[in-house]
C-alpha positions in Angstrom: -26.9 -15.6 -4.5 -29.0 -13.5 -2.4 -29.9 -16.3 -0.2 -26.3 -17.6 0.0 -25.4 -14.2 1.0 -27.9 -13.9 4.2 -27.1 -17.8 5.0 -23.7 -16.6 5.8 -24.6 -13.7 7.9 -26.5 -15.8 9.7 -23.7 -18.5 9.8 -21.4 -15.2 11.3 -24.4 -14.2 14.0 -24.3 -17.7 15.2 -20.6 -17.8 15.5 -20.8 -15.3 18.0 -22.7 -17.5 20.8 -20.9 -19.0 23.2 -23.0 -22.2 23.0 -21.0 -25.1 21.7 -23.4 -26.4 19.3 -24.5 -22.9 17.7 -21.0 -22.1 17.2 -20.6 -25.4 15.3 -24.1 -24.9 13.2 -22.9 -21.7 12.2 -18.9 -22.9 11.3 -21.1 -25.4 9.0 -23.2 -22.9 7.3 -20.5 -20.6 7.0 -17.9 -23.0 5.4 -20.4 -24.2 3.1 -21.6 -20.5 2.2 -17.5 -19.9 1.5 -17.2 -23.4 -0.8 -20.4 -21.9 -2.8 -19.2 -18.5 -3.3 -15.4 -19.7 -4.0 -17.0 -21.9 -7.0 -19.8 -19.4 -8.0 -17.7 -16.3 -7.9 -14.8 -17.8 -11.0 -18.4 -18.8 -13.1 -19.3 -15.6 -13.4 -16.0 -14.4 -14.2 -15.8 -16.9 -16.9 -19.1 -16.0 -17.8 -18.6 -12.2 -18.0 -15.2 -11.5 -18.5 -14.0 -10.8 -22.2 -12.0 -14.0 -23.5 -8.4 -12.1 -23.6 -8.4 -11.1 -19.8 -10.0 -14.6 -19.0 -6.5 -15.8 -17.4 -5.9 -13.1 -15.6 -9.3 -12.4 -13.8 -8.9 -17.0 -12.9 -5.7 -16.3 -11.4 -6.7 -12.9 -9.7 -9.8 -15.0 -8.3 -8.1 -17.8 -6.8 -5.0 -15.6 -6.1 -6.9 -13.0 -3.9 -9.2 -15.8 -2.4 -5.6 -18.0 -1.3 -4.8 -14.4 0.4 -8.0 -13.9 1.8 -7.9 -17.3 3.6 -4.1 -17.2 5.0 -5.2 -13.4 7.0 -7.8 -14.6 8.1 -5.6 -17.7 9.7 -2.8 -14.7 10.3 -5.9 -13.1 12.3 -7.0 -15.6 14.3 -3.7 -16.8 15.5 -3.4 -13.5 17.3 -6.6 -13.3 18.9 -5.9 -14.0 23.1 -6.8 -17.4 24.7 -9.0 -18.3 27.8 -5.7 -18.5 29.4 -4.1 -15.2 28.7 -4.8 -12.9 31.8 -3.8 -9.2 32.5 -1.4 -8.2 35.1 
């Protein structure tokens, strides 16, 4: 997981260029770091979580990770365009 874990803040760093084609590398490697950690992270659960509290920690998972995914949207539809200029 440690690997999956610096692959995504690399995936972040190169994001932040302004270079077409790093900022698409890095949307790749950072939607396919989400994908593994959104199936990896419920495993575990179901791996360490006591049987009785098994259907709550599944829909806690998906629950927070649904949440998680519509700020993030709610974020980014607020950020300013190339078009929006002061004054």
């Amino acid at each position: 997981m440690i690997i999956f874990n610096l692959l995504g803040a690399i995936a972040v760093s190169l994001t932040m260029y302004l270079h077409p084609v790093t900022i698409i590398i890095g949307r790749y490697f950072f939607g396919f770091t989400c994908g593994v950690f959104s199936v990896a992270g419920p495993k575990m659960l179901d791996e360490t979580v006591p049987i009785h509290l098994s259907s709550t920690f599944g829909t806690a998972t998906n629950t927070f990770l649904s949440g998680g995914i519509m700020v993030a949207l709610l974020l980014g539809a607020g950020l300013p365009d190339d078009d929006d200029t002061e004054g």
